[in-house]
N, C-alpha and C positions, 0 to 999 in steps of 0.2 A: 391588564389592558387599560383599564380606568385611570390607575395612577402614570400611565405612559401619555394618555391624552390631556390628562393634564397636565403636565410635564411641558406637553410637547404647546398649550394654551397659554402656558405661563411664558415658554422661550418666546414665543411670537408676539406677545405683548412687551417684554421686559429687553427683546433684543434689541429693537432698536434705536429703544434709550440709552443701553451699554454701547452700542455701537456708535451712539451721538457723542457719548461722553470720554470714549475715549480716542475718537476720531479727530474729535475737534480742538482736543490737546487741554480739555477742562482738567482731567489729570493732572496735569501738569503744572496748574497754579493752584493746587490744595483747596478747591473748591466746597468739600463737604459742610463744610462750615455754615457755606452759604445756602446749599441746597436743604440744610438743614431748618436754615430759615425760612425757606421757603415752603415746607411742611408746616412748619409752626403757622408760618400767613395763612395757608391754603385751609387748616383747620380754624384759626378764631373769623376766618371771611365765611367758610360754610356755616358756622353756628351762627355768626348776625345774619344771613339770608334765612336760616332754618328760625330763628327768632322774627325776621321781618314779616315771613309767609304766614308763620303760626298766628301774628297779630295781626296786621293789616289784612290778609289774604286768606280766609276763612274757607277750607275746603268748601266744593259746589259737590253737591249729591245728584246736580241735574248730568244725566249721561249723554246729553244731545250732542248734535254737533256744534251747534255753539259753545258751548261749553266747554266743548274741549281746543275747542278754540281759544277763548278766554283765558279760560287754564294755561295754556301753553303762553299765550301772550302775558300774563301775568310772572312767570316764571323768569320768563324771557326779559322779561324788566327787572326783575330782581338780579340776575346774572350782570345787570350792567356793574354792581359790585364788585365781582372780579377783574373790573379795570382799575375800579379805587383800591383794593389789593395787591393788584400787579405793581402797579404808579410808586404805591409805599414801597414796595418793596425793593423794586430797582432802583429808587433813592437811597436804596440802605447798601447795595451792594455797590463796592468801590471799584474801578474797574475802567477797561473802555466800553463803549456800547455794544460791542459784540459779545463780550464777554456777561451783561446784563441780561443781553435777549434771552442767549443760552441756558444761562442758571437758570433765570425766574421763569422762561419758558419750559426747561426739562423737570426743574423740581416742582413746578406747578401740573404741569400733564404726571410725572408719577405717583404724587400725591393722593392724585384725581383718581390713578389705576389701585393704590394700598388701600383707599378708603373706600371705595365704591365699589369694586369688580374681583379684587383678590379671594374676599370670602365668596361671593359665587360661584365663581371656576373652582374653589374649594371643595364648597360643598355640592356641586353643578357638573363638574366633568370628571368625579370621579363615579356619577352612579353606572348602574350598570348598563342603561339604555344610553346610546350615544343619540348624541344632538348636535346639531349642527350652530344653534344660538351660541356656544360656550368659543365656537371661533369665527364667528362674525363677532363677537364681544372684542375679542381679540382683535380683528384688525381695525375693530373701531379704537381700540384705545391707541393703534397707529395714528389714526385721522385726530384723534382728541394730541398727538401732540402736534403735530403741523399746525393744528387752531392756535394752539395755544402760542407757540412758537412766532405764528402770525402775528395773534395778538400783542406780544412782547413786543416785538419789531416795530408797528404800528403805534404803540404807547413810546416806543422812545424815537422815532422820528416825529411827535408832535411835540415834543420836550427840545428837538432839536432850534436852535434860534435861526439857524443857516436853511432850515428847510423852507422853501420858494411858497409865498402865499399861495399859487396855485393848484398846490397842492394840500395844502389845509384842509380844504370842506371836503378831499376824497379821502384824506386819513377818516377825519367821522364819520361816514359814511361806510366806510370798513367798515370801522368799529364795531357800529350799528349792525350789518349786517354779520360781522361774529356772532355778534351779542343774542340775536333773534336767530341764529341759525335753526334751533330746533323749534321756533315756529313756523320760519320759512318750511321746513321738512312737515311738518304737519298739513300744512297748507298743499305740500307737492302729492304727500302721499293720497290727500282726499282726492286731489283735482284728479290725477295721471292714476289712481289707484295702484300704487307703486305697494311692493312685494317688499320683501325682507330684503331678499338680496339686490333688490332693484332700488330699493332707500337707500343700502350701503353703498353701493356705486355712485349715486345721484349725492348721500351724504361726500365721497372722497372728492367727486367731480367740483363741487361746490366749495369745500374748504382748499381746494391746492387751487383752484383758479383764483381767491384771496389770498393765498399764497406767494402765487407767480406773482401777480400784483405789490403786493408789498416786498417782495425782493426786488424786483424791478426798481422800484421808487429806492428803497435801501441803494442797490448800487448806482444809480443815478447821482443822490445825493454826493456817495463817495466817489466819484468822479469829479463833481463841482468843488467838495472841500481840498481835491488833490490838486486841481486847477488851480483854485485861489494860493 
């Protein structure tokens, strides 16, 4: 039973990345190559953040609520790294833009689930008391790709030269509010005293309405480029 729930924690994290990638027809132009890079980015960007925190950013032993406030907002600055990360890395892949977003968006969210969540659900969903954490994990590492995804999208329509000033200061502004999501969540759960499952809902509600948003603008754009 153990080893069926995790099983069943791995399919619901891992599906619907197999299901992105072979949907969207990345199969089909011999992509691994790239996704491979994109593990390689995903690991030397976590190590300069784990090196940035280690030096500048000196664990706080104060448990307050300030503190953990701080904490989160300093984190949440260091994340802004994974823009200069992504930025490199869609420069490196050849391609059109949709095909940029997708790599460096999916092999950056899988990355994120091998390094961080796999050995959990590991060693986490096979014991023998069931828990409910090991599949909210799971469908957060759903929501961690739609961010991510976002993100990508976001990073190459401000690289875009055809994209309409007025839309400039809302790309950063995304950005931003990617960037800081899990301050902003810190801040929801104190104020609203938001649950487990009431942060993951409020977490999904908050990255897919960034979402909707940056597709919007995406096919906006590709309307005006189809015009001209």
């Amino acid at each position: 039973m153990t080893l069926f729930h995790f099983g069943n924690c791995v399919a619901l994290s891992i599906g619907p990345h197999l299901l992105l990638y072979r949907s969207s027809g990345l199969s089909d132009y011999h992509t691994l190559w790239h996704l491979g890079k994109s593990v390689l980015a995903y690991i030397i960007t976590q190590m300069c953040k784990m090196l940035i925190l280690a030096t500048f950013f000196p664990l706080n032993d104060n448990n307050s609520l300030q503190g953990d406030f701080l904490g989160e907002f300093m984190k949440s600055t260091i994340d802004l790294s994974d823009l200069l990360g992504l930025h490199l890395l869609m420069n490196r892949i050849s391609g059109s833009g949709e095909l940029k977003v997708l790599v460096s968006g999916l092999g950056w969210a899988s990355s994120e689930f091998c390094m961080t969540k796999l050995l959990p659900l590991w060693f986490g969903a096979r014991a023998i008391e069931f828990d409910w954490v090991h599949t909210r994990s799971s469908f957060d590492t759903n929501i961690t790709l739609v961010l991510y995804l976002t993100i990508a999208a976001l990073i190459w329509l401000r690289t875009r030269k055809d994209l309409q000033k007025i839309y400039i200061p809302v790309v950063f502004i995304m950005l931003i509010l990617c960037c800081y999501r899990s301050y902003v969540l810190e801040i929801a759960s104190h104020i609203f005293g938001l649950s487990s499952w009431s942060l993951l809902l409020f977490k999904a509600a908050y990255t897919c309405g960034l979402a909707v948003i940056a597709l919007q603008m995406c096919v906006s754009l590709s309307k005006n480029t189809k015009t001209y």
